[in-house]
C-alpha positions in Angstrom: -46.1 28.8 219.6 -46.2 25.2 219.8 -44.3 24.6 216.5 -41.4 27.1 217.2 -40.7 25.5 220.7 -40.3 22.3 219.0 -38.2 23.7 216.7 -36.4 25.5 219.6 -35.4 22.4 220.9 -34.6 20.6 218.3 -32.2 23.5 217.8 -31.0 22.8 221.3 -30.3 19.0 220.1 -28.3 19.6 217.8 -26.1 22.4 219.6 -25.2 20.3 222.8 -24.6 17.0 220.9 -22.5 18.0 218.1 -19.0 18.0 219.4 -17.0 20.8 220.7 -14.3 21.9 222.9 -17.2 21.5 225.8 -17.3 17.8 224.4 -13.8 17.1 224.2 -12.9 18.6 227.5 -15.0 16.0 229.2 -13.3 13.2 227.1 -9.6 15.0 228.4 -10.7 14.6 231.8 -12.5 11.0 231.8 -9.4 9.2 232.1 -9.0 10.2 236.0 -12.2 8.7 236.7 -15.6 9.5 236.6 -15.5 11.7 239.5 -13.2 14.2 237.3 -15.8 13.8 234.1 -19.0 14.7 236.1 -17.0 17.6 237.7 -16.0 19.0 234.3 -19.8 19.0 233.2 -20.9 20.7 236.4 -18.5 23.7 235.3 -19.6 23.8 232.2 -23.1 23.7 233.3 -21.9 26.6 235.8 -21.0 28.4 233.1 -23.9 27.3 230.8 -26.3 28.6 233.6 -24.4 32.1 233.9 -24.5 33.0 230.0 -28.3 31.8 229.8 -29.1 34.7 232.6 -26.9 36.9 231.0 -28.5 36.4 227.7 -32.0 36.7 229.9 -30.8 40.1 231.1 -30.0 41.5 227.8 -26.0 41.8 228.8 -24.9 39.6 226.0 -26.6 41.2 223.3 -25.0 44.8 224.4 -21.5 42.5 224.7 -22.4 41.9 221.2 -23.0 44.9 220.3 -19.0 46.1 220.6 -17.3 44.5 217.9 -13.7 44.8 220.0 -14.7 43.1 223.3 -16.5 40.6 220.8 -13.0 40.0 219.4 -11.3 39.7 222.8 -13.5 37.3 224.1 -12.9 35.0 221.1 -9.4 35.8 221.2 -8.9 35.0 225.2 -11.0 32.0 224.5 -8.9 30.9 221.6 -6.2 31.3 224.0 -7.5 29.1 226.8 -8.3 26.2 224.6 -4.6 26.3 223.4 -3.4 26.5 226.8 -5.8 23.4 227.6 -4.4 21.9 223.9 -1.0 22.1 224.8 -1.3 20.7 228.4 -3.4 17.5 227.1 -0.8 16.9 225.0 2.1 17.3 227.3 0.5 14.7 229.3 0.1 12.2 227.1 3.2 12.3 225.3 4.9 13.4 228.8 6.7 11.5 231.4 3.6 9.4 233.6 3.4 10.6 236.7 4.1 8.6 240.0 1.1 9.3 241.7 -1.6 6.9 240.7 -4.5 8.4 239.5 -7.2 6.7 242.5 -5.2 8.7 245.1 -5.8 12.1 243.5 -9.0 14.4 244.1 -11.3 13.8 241.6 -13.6 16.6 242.6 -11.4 19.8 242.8 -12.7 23.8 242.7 -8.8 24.4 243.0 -7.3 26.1 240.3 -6.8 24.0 237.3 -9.5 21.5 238.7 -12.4 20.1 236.0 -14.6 22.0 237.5 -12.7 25.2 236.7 -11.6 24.1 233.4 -15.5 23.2 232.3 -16.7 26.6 233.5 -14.2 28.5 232.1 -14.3 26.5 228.6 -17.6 27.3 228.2 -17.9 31.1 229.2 -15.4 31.9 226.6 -17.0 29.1 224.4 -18.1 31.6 221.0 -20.5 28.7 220.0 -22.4 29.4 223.1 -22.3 32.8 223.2 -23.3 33.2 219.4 -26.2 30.7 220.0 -27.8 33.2 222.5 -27.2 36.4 220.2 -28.1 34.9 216.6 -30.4 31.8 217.6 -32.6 33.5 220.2 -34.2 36.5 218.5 -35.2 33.5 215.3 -38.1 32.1 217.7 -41.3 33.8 218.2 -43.0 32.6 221.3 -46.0 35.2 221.2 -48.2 36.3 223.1 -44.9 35.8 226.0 -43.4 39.4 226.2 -39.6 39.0 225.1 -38.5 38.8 228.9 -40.4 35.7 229.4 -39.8 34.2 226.2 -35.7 34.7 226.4 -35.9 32.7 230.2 -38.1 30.3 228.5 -36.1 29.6 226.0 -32.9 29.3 228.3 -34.8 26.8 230.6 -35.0 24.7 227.6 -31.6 25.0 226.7 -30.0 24.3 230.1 -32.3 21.1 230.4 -31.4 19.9 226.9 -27.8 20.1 228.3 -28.1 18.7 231.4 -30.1 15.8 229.8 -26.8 15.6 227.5 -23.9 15.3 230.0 -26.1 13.1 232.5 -26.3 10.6 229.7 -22.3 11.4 228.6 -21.1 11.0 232.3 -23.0 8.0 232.6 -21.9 6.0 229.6 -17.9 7.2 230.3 -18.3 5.4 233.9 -19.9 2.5 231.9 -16.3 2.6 230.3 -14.3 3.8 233.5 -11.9 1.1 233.1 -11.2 0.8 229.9 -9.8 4.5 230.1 -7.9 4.3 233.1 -5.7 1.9 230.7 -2.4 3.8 230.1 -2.7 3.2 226.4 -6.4 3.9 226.2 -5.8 7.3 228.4 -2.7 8.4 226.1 -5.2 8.0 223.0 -7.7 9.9 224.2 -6.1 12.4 225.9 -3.8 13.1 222.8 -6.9 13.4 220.8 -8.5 15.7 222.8 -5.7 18.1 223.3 -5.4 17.7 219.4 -9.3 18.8 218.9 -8.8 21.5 221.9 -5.9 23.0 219.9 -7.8 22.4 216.4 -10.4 24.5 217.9 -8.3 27.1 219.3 -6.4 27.7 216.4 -9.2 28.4 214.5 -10.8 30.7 216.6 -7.7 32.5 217.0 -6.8 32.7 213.3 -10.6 33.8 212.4 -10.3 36.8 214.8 -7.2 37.9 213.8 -8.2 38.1 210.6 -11.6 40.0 211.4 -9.9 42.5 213.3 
């Protein structure tokens, strides 16, 4: 049991740290400060925290299970990270805007705030959702009866993450200024919007194709 938790969370290492649209997200929203960063990982930790008790409760394993809502959830994801794509890049490349960015909210629940655009990002996120379906069932953590193993299993998951964007949120307010710099903000944002629409195409193109 010992060896397959290990390797469990090793698992879990490499999932959260290798970049994604969860990652880049985070990087899109940096430039308004660090309040805006830290609100961005608290929504996808949101939505982290919902699928993990989902996949607990057996509910993404039936969602699985139908090969067309499958397909639409990819496809409505796909969708949001293009909308996201497209409206990273229209800021960059767009006209600045006159309001400078210490006099806006950092932490907004509104709609289009971080917050929203974190937990949304990740509940349509297919990496996530295929980690709980095709990762899960791999571990044997007898003599725990499935129940117990599948919540221990997402405990160590939503630590490994939270342990991740602590240590992401804390080294972009290390750097706070250096992305507030109109130049430095253009660059990243671009880039992001460029990896968010990357990812989106993809997604998009690979369901099409499946269906």
């Amino acid at each position: 049991m010992v060896e397959q938790l290990m390797a469990f969370a090793l698992t879990c290492v490499v999932v959260v740290v290798v970049p994604g649209p969860d990652f880049a997200l985070v990087l899109k929203n940096a430039h308004r400060g660090p309040g805006s960063a830290a609100s961005t990982a608290i929504g996808i930790m949101a939505g982290n925290t919902i699928l993990a008790l989902l996949a607990v409760l057996g509910v993404t394993a039936l969602l699985g299970a139908s090969e067309i809502l499958g397909t639409a959830i990819r496809i409505a994801g796909a969708a949001y990270l293009l909308f996201l794509g497209i409206s990273a890049l229209c800021e960059a490349f767009g006209r600045p805007r006159s309001q400078p960015a210490a006099s806006r909210p950092r932490l907004r629940f509104g709609g289009g705030s971080p917050f929203l655009q974190g937990m949304v990002s990740n509940l349509l996120n297919p990496k996530v959702a295929v980690f709980y379906l095709s990762l899960f069932p791999q571990f044997n953590l007898g003599p725990l009866p499935p129940l117990e193993q599948h919540a221990l299993m997402a405990g160590i998951f939503l630590l490994t993450a939270l342990a991740w964007y602590v240590v992401l949120v804390h080294a972009l307010t290390k750097v706070s200024t250096a992305l507030g710099r109109p130049r430095v903000k253009r660059i990243i944002t671009g880039g992001s919007g460029t990896v968010l629409l990357g990812v989106g195409g993809t997604i998009l193109t690979k369901s099409l194709i499946s269906t």
